[in-house]
N, C-alpha and C positions, 0 to 999 in steps of 0.2 A: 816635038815628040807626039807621037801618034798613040789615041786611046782607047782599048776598049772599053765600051760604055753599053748599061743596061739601067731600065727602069727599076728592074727588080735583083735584089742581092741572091735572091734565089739560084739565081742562071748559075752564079759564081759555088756556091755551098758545096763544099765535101771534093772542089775541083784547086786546081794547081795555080795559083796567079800570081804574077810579077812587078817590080814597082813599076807606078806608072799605070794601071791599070786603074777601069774607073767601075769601082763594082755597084758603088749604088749613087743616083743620080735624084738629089735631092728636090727637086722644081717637081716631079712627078711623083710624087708622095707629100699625101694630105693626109691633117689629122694624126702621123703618127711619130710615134719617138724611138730612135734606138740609139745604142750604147756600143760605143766604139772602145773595142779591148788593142793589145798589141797589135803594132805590124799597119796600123791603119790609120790616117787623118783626114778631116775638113776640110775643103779646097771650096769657099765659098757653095756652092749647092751639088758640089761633087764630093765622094767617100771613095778614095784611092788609095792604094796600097804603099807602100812603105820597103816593103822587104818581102823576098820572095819565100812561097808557102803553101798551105792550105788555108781556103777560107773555112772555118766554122761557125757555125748558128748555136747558142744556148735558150730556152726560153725565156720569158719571152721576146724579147729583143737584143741579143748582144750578140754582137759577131766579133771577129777578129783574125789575124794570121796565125795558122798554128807553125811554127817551124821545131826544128829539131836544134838544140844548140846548145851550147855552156854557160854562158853569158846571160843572165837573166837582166830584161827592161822589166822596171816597174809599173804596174797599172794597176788604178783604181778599181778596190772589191777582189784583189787577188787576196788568197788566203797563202800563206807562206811563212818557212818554217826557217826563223830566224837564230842569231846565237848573240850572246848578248857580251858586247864589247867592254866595256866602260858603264859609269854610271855618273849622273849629278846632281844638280839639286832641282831639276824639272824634268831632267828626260834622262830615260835609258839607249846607247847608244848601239842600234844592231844591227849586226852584220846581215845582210841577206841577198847576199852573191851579187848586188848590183853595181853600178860604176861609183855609186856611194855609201856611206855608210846611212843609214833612217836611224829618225829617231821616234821612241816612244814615250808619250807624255805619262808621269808618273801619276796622275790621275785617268788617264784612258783605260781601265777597269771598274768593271762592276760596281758602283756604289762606291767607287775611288775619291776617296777625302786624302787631307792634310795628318791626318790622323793616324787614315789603313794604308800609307803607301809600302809597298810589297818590296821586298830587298833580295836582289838578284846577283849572285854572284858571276866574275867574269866566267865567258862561258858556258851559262845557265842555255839550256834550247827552248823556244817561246813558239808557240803558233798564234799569229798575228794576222791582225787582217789591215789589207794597205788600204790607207783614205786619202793623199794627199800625193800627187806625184807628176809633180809638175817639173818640164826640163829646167837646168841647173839647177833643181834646188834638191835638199836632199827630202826625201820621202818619209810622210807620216802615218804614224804604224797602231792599231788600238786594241787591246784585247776582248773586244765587244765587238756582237751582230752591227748591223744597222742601226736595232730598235735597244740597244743599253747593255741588252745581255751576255751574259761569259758566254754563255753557248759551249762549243768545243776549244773556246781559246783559253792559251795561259801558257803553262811552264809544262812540259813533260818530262817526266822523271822516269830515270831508268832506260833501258830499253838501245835501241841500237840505230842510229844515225847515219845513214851516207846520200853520197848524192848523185845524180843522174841528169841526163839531157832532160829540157823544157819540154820537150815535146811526147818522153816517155811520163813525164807528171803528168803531162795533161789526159793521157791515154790513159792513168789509173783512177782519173777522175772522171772519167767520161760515162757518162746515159747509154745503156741500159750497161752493170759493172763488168768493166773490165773482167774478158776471160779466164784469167791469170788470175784472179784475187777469187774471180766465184767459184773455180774449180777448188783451190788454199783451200779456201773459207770453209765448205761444205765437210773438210775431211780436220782440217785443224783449226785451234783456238790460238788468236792473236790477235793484237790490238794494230793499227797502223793512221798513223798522218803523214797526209801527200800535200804538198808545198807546188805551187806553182811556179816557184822557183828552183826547180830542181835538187830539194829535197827530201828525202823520205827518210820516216821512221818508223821504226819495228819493236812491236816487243811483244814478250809471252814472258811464262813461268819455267817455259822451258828453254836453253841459251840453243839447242839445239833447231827447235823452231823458226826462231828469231834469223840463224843461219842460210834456213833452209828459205825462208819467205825471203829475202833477202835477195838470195843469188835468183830464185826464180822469176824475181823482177828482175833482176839488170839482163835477165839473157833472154827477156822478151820483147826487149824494144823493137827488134828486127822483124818478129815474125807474128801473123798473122792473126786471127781471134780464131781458127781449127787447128792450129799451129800452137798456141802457146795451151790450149785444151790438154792436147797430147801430151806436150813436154810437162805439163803439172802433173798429170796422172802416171804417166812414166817414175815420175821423180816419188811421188805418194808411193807405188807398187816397193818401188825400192827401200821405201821407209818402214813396208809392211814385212817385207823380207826379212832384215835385220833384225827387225823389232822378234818377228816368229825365230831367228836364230838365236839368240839371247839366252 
């Protein structure tokens, strides 16, 4: 098999690459560390592709394949919006679109003793963050940062649930925000968690909202950051119309 190959991951960022491609070339890099997300492995002092995609860069070191799909793989430090299966006497058992079911330790919260463990019904929606995910095994889930804290994880209540390709998650999550969500944002009030697993959620005070944010995500993934500008402000103009017909 025949490779391309480069010193620098750079050449490859924001461009299309195939398995089998060799995007960063470990002998010629000193001193530094990076983090390898979906789509990419180790090949002794080679970082080669997996599945074909887009390379992406986050700072300050993490790359990965972005593709577009249904099927979520697990990788460590994704944030993802899981739904809660089962329960037992150590772990909660949650679904989160992957070839397995994860588990989350009933102590992987905040100041999580024997004492505060939290009781979740089937069903319940949790935004988690993955720390363990390694092939065969199934994947381990905490609702804590890094450094101990809830931060934005835990249970979300209320609000409205569906779910979408990997790759439009990654576009509502992406530096500087998403078109689509700044254009929303500026004109209405809602709350949203984006899963890098191909789930989002929505909510407001109003159910009509929650409708509207909804659909103007899933009929963005196709088009463009001037493209989905328009179609939000199209859609706001129309909400203004009604609202003044009333």
């Amino acid at each position: 098999m025949e490779y391309k190959s480069s010193g620098s991951p750079v050449t490859f960022v924001d461009n299309l690459v195939v398995p089998g491609d060799v995007v960063v070339d470990l002998s010629s890099m000193t001193n530094q560390t990076i983090k390898l997300g979906g789509g990419l492995r180790q090949d002794c002092d080679a970082i080669s592709v997996m599945k074909a995609g887009k390379l992406r860069f986050s700072k300050p070191n993490k790359y990965w394949v972005e593709t577009s799909q249904k099927r979520y793989v697990p990788c460590v430090e994704d944030s993802v919006l899981g739904i809660v299966v089962d329960s037992k006497s150590d772990n909660f058992l949650i679904d989160i679109k992957g070839p397995a079911l994860a588990f989350l330790p009933v102590l992987a919260f905040e100041g999580g003793t024997r004492r505060n463990i939290p009781k979740f019904e089937a069903g319940t929606l949790l935004y988690v963050r993955v720390v363990k995910a390694n092939p065969g095994m199934n994947p381990e889930l905490s609702c804590t940062d890094a450094s101990g804290k809830a931060a934005e994880f835990g249970a979300l209540k209320d609000g409205y649930m569906f779910e979408c390709s990997t790759g439009l998650s990654r576009m509502l999550l992406s530096s500087p925000t998403c078109p689509v969500l700044e254009a929303l944002g500026k004109k209405l009030s809602f709350e949203i968690a984006v899963g890098l697993n191909g789930r989002v959620w929505v909510n407001s005070n109003s159910p009509s909202i929650v409708i509207i944010v909804a659909n103007a995500i899933m009929n963005s993934e196709s088009l463009s950051g001037v493209q989905q500008k328009i179609m939000a402000e199209k859609l706001l103009q129309k909400i203004q119309v009604r609202a003044l017909q009333l």
